[in-house]
FIMARKOL-821363 format. One record per residue (C-alpha): z negated, x, y. Coordinates in steps of 0.5 Angstrom, whole numbers. Layout:
BEGIN
REC/pz/px/py
REC/Z/X/Y .
...
***
This chain:
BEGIN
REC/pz/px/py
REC/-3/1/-57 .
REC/-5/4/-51 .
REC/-1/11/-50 .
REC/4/13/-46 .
REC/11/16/-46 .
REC/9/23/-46 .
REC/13/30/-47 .
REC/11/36/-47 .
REC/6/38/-42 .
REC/8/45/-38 .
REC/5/50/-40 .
REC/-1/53/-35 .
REC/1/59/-29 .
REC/-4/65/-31 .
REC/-10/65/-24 .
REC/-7/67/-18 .
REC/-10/72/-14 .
REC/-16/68/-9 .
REC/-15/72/-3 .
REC/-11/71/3 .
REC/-7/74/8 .
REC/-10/76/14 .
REC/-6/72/19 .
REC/-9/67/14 .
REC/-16/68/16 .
REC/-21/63/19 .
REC/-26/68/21 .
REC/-24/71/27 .
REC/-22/78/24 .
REC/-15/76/24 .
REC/-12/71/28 .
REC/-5/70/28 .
REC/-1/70/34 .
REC/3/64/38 .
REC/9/65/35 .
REC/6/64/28 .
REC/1/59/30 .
REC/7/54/32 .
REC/11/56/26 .
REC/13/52/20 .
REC/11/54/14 .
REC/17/58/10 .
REC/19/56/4 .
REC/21/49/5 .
REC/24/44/0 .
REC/26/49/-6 .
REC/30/46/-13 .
REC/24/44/-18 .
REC/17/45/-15 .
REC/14/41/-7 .
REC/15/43/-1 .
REC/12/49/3 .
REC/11/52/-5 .
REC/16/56/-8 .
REC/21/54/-13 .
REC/17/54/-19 .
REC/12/49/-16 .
REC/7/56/-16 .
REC/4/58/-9 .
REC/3/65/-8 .
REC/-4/65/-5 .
REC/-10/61/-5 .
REC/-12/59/3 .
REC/-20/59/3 .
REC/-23/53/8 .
REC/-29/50/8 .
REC/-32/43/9 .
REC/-32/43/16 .
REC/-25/45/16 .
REC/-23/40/11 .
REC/-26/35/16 .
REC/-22/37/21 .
REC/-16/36/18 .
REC/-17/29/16 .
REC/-19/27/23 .
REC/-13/31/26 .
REC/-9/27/21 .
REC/-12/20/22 .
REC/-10/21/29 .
REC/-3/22/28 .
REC/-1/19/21 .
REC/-6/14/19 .
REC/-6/11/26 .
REC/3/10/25 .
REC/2/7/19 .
REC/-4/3/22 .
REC/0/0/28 .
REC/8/0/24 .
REC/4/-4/17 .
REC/1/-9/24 .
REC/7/-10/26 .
REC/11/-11/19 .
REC/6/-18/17 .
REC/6/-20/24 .
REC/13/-20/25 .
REC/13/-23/17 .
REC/7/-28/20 .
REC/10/-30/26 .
REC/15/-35/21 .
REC/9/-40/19 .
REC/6/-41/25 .
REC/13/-42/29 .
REC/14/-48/24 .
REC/8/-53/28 .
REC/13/-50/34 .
REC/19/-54/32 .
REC/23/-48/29 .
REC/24/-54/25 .
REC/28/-59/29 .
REC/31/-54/33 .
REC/34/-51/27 .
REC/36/-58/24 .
REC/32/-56/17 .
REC/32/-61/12 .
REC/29/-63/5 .
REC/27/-55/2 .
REC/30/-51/7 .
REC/24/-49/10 .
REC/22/-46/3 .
REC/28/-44/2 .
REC/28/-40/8 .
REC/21/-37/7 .
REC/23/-35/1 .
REC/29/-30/2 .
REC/26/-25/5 .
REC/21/-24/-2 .
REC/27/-25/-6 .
REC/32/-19/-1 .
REC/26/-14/-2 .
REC/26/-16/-9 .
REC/33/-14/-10 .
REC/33/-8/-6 .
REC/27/-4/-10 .
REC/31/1/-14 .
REC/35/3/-7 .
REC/28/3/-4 .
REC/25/9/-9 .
REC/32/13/-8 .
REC/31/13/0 .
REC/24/14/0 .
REC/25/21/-4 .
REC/31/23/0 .
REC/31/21/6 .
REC/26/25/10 .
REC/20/20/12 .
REC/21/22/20 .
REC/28/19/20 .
REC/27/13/14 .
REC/21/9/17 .
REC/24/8/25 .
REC/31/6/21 .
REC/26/1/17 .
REC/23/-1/23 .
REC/29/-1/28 .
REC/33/-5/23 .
REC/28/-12/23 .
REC/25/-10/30 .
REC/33/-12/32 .
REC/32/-18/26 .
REC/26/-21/29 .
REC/29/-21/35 .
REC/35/-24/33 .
REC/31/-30/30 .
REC/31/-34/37 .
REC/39/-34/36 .
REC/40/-37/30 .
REC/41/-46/30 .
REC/42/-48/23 .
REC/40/-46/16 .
REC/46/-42/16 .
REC/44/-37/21 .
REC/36/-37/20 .
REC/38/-35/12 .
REC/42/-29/14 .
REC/36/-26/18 .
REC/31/-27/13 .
REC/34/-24/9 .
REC/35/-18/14 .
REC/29/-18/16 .
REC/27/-18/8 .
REC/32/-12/7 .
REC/28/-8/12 .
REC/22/-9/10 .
REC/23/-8/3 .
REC/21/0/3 .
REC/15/-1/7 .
REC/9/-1/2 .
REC/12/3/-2 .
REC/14/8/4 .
REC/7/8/6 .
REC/4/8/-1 .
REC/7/15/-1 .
REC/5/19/4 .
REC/-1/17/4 .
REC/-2/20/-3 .
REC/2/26/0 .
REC/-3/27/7 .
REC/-10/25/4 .
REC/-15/27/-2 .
REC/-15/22/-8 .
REC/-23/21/-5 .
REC/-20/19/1 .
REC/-14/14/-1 .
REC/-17/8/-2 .
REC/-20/8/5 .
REC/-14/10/8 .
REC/-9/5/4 .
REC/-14/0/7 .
REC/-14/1/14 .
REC/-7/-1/14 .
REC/-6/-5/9 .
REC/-12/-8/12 .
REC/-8/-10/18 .
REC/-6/-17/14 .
REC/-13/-20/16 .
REC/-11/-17/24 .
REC/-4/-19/25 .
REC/-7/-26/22 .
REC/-11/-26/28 .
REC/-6/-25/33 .
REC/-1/-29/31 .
REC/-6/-34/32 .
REC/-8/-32/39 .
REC/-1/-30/40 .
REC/2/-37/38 .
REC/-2/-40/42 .
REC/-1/-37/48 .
REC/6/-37/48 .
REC/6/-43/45 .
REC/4/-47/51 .
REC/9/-43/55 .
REC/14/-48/58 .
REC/21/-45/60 .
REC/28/-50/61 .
REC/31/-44/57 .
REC/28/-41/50 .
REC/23/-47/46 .
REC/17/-44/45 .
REC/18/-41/37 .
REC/24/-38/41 .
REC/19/-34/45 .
REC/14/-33/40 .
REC/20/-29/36 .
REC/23/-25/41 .
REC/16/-22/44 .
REC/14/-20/37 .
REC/21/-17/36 .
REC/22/-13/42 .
REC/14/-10/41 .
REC/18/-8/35 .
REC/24/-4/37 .
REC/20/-1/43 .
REC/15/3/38 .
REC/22/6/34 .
REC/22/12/39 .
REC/14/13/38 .
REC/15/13/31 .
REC/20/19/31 .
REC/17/23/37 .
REC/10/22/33 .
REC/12/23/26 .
REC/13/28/21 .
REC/16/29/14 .
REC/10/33/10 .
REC/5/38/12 .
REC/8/44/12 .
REC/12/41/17 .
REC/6/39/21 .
REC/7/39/29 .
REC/0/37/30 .
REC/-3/43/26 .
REC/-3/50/27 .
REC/0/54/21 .
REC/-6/56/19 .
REC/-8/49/18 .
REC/-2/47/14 .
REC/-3/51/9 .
REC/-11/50/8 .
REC/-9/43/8 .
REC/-4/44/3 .
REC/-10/47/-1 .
REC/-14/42/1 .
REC/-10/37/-4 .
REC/-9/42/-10 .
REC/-15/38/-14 .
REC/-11/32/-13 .
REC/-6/34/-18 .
REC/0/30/-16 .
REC/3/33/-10 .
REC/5/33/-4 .
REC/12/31/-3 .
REC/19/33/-5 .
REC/27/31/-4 .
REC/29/32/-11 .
REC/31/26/-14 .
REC/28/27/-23 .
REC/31/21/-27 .
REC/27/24/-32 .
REC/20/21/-28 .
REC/24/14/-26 .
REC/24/15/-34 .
REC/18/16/-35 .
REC/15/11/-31 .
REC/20/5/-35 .
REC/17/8/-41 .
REC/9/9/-39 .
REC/5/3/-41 .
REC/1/3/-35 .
REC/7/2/-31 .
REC/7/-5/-33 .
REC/-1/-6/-33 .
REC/0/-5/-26 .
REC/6/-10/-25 .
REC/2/-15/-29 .
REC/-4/-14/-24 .
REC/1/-14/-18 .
REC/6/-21/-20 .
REC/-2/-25/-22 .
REC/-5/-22/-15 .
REC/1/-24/-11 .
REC/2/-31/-15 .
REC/-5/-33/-15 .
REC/-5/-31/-7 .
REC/0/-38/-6 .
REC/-6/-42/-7 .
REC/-7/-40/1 .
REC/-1/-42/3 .
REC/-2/-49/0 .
REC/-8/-51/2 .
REC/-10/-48/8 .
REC/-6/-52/12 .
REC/-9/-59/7 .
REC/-16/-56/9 .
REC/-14/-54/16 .
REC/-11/-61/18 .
REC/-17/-65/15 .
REC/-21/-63/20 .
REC/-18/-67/25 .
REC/-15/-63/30 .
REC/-8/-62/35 .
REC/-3/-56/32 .
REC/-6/-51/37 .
REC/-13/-52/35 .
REC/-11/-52/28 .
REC/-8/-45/30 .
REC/-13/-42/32 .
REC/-18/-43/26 .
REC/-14/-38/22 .
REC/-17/-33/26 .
REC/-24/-34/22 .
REC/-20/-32/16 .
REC/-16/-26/18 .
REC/-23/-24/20 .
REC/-25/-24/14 .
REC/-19/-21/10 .
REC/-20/-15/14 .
REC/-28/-14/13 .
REC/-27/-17/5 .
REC/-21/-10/6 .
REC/-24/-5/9 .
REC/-31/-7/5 .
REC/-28/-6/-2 .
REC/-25/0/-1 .
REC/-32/3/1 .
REC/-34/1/-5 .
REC/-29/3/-10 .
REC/-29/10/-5 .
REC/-38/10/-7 .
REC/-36/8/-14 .
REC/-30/12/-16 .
REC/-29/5/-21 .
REC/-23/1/-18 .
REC/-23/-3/-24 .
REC/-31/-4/-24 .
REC/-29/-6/-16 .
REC/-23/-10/-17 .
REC/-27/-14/-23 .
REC/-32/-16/-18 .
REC/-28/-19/-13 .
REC/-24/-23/-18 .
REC/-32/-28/-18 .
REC/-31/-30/-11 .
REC/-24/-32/-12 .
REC/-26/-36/-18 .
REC/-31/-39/-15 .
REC/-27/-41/-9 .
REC/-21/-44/-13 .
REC/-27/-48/-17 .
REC/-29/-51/-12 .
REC/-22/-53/-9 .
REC/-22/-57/-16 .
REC/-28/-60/-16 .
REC/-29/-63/-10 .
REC/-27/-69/-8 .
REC/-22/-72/-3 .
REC/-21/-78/0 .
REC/-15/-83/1 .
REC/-8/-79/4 .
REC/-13/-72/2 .
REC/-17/-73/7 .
REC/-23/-68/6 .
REC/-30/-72/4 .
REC/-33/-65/4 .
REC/-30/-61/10 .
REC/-36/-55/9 .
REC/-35/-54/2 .
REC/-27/-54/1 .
REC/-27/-49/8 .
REC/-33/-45/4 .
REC/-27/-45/-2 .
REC/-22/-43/2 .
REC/-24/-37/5 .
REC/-27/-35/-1 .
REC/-20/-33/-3 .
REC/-19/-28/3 .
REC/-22/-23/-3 .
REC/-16/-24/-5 .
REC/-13/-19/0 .
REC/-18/-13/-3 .
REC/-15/-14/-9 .
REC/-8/-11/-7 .
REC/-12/-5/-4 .
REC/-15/-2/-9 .
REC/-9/-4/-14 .
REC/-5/0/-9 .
REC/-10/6/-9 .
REC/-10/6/-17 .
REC/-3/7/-17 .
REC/-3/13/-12 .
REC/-9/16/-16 .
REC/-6/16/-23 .
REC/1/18/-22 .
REC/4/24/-20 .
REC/11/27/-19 .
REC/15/25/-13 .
REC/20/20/-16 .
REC/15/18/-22 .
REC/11/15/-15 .
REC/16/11/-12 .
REC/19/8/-18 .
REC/12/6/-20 .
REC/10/2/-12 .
REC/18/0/-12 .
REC/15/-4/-19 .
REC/10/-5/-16 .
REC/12/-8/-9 .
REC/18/-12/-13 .
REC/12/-15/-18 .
REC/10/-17/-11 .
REC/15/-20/-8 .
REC/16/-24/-15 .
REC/9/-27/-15 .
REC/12/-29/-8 .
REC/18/-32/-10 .
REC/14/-36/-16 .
REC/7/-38/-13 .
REC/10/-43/-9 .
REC/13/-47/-16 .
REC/5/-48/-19 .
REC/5/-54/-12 .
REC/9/-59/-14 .
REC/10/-65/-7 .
REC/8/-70/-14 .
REC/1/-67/-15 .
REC/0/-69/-8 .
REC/-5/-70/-4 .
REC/-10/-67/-10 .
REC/-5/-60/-13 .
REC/-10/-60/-19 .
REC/-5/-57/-23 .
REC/-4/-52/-19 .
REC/-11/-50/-18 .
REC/-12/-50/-26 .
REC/-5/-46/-27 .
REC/-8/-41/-21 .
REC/-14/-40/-24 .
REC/-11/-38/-31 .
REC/-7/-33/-27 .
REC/-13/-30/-24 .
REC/-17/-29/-31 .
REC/-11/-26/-34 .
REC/-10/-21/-27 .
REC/-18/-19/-30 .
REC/-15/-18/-37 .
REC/-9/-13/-35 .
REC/-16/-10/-32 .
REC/-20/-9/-37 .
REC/-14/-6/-42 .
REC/-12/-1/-36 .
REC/-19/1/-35 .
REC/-18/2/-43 .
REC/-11/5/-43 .
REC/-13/10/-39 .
REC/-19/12/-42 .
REC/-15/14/-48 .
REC/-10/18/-44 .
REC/-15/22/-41 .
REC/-18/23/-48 .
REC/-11/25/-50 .
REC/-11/31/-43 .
REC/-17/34/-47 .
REC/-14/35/-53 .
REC/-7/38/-49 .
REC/-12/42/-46 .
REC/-15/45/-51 .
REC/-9/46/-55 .
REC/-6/50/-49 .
REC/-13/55/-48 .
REC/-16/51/-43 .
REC/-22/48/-43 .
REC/-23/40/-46 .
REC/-27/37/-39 .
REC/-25/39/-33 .
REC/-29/37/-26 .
REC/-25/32/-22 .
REC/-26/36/-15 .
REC/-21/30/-12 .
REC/-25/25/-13 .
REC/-31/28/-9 .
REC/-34/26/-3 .
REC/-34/33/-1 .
REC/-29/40/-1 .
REC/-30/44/-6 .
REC/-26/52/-5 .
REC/-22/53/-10 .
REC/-26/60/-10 .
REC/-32/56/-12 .
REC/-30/51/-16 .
REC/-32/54/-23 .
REC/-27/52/-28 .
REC/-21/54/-22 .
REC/-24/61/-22 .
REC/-26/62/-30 .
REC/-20/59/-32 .
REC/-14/59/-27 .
REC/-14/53/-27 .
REC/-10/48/-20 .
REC/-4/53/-21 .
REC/1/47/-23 .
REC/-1/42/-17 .
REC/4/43/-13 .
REC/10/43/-18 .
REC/12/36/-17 .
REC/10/35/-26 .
REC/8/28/-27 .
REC/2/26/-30 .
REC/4/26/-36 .
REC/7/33/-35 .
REC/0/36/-33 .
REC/-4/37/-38 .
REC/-9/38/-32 .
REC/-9/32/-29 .
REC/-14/27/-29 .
REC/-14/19/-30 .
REC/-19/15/-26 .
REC/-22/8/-28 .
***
């Protein structure tokens, strides 16, 4: 029931020498010169294999490093790479955010929208990223990431930015779908390169810290509307104002973007080459990679034809279309408060709090665990649990809150719904290898996102007013189904990893290997047991698949 398409796995490379060169040494005895420390790796992007290997994806040499330079690279690394992502992902949900509160603004009136147009607007930009996926996967493979992330980010910047322009639900409609258009390879973009810089052990923190900017952007839209939302200019409406800051921060981060930003590791500016390739090794447990521009059809094929893709579909279209619960009754519970719009705009603030922490901890956790689908199940109990108490607690006339305390305790239950992306993000990226196999798999993943987008809101219907009970019940089906694809995904790999063994034993290769990827400290190849007994590690870098690596080793 649960296996997977699979062709024959590549044979494994005999053991490769253990040594270095000695410009590659890091005890003193050898230090390279300048030259060499500011060079590039040689080998660049070859037909088969990754970059910085050579054409069979077999690297030559193995480089020895130690823990304390494991560490040194990652915190090299998070000061260049995560803190871009971080700080462009912040930008992409604030800029995408700033539409909602623009409404209590009178973007509305100003733009004569009537009827569902708003809704209609809200909508295009799921339904342009929906559309664009295939090209996405396609440019995230061949365009270099230093040239594809500022074109991205350049072009909803100037979207954003363009917004204050728009008078009619004409104009407002062409750019968000624009701005959708750009956004569309934003997910999928930064779900690779996380995969290709960081070890499996540290992804999902990593994944969380950007991802984690939605609880952060919730916050400083709010801070932001509220404060540009009280200034008065004979000139520009205030969502006018609100629109044109946020998109012109945009555009002005584009060159920073470019300055900053590399395409891979062996191109690295901010690590020597000696560096570079220790943390090429670094990530040879990981078994997936590190970055090639070789498009493979064969791997789009066999991401159509792997049952866990479309487990992990059924996990993104539940999450994101049970996540409309938030749009439908925030402003319900918000506005049942009694307050002006301005003080309604600042109670957001708690809930992006939240999202954040809610983030932030369930990453750690599946991190501790190394159990995504144990930890993703755990977050599904407070999110029932908040929908529950939606659906039983009464309201008065008109839905008006009786019992303001409990509903807003429900409410920001659901903010756990925003560690569920997380961890489903980082299970995709730990259990998909091959450069155009990821991006077709977090395309999928990103269009079953924008789908639940488009969806969710047709659960709410303006005759279940004030109440939305059909709603809630239809949400919360969605969410126990969302546990089932769980389960049956902790399942299904279970079996692929028993199928691995028997590829392995079949090639000479030991049944059991240790997943050094997943540990929370680095293992050098030369004292990793089953590496140096059995020559193992010498197909990381081929750019194969999970299903193409017999080495490869599913996580739960």
């Amino acid at each position: 029931m649960f296996s997977s398409f699979s062709r024959p796995p590549r044979a494994g490379y005999q053991p490769l020498e253990s040594g270095m060169a000695d410009d590659h040494k890091i005890d003193g005895q050898a230090a390279p010169n300048d030259d060499e420390e500011n060079a590039e790796i040689s080998a660049t992007e070859i037909e088969h294999g990754d970059a910085g290997v050579g054409g069979d994806g077999r690297d030559d040499q193995r480089v020895t490093l130690t823990e304390e330079d494991n560490k040194r690279i990652r915190r090299k690394t998070d000061r260049v790479i995560l803190t871009i992502l971080v700080w462009v992902y912040f930008l992409q949900i604030l800029d995408k955010t700033i539409l909602g509160y623009s409404a209590i603004f009178g973007l509305q009136e100003d733009t004569n929208l009537e009827g569902n147009q708003y809704s209609v607007v809200g909508s295009i930009a799921p339904i342009a990223q929906l559309a664009w996926q295939p090209f996405s996967s396609i440019l995230i493979v061949k365009v270099p990431h230093r040239i594809l992330m500022p074109v991205l980010v350049l072009g909803w910047g100037i979207a954003q930015a363009c917004t204050p322009a728009c008078r009619s639900f004409r104009s407002l409609l062409v750019d968000r779908f624009f701005l959708g258009l750009f956004e569309a390879g934003c997910l999928p973009l930064f779900s690779i390169i996380t995969s290709q810089w960081y070890r499996r052990s540290e992804q999902p923190v990593r994944v969380a810290a950007w991802y984690g900017t939605n609880g952060l952007a919730t916050i400083v839209a709010a801070i932001l509307s509220y404060g540009l939302g009280s200034i008065r200019s004979p000139i520009l409406a205030p969502w006018q104002i609100i629109f044109l800051c946020t998109g012109l921060v945009t555009i002005a981060t584009v060159p920073f973007i470019y300055w900053k930003l590399d395409n891979d590791i062996p191109s690295a500016r901010f690590l020597t080459k000696t560096e570079r390739a220790q943390a090429l090794e670094r990530l040879r447990a990981n078994q997936t990679g590190v970055g090639s521009q070789n498009l493979k059809w064969s791997q789009v094929l066999e991401a159509f034809l792997d049952v866990k893709t479309y487990l992990f579909i059924a996990m993104s279209l539940t999450n994101n279309l049970g996540a409309q619960v938030t749009n439908t009754f925030g402003p319900l519970i918000l506005s049942g408060l009694g307050f002006d719009k301005y003080k309604t705009t600042l109670l957001n603030i708690p809930f992006g709090a939240i999202q954040y922490l809610i983030i932030l901890a369930v990453a750690w956790a599946a991190a501790k665990l190394r159990w995504k689908s144990i930890t993703l199940l755990a977050i599904l109990v407070p999110i029932l649990a908040g929908l529950v108490l939606l659906y039983v607690m009464p309201r008065g006339e008109g839905g008006q809150a009786q019992n303001t305390s409990a509903l807003l305790a429900g409410y920001y239950l659901l903010a756990f719904i925003f560690g569920c992306n997380t961890l489903i993000v980082a299970w995709i990226l730990a259990n998909t290898a091959g450069q155009t196999k990821k991006a077709a798999m977090m395309s999928l993943y990103n269009a079953a996102s924008s789908a639940g987008n488009i969806i969710g809101p047709l659960l709410f219907t303006a005759a279940d007013a004030p109440s939305y009970l059909p709603g809630l019940r239809s949400t919360l089906v969605v969410f126990i189904a969302m546990g089932v694809a769980i389960l049956l995904q902790a399942t299904n790999l279970w079996l692929l990893n028993r199928q691995q063994a028997r590829l392995r034993v079949a090639h000479g290769k030991p049944a059991h290997l240790h997943d050094r990827s997943m540990d929370h400290e680095y293992v050098a190849a030369s004292e990793d047991e089953d590496s140096t007994r059995n020559g193992t590690g010498n197909q990381a870098f081929a750019d194969l698949t999970d299903r193409e690596n017999d080495e490869f080793i599913y996580v739960y």
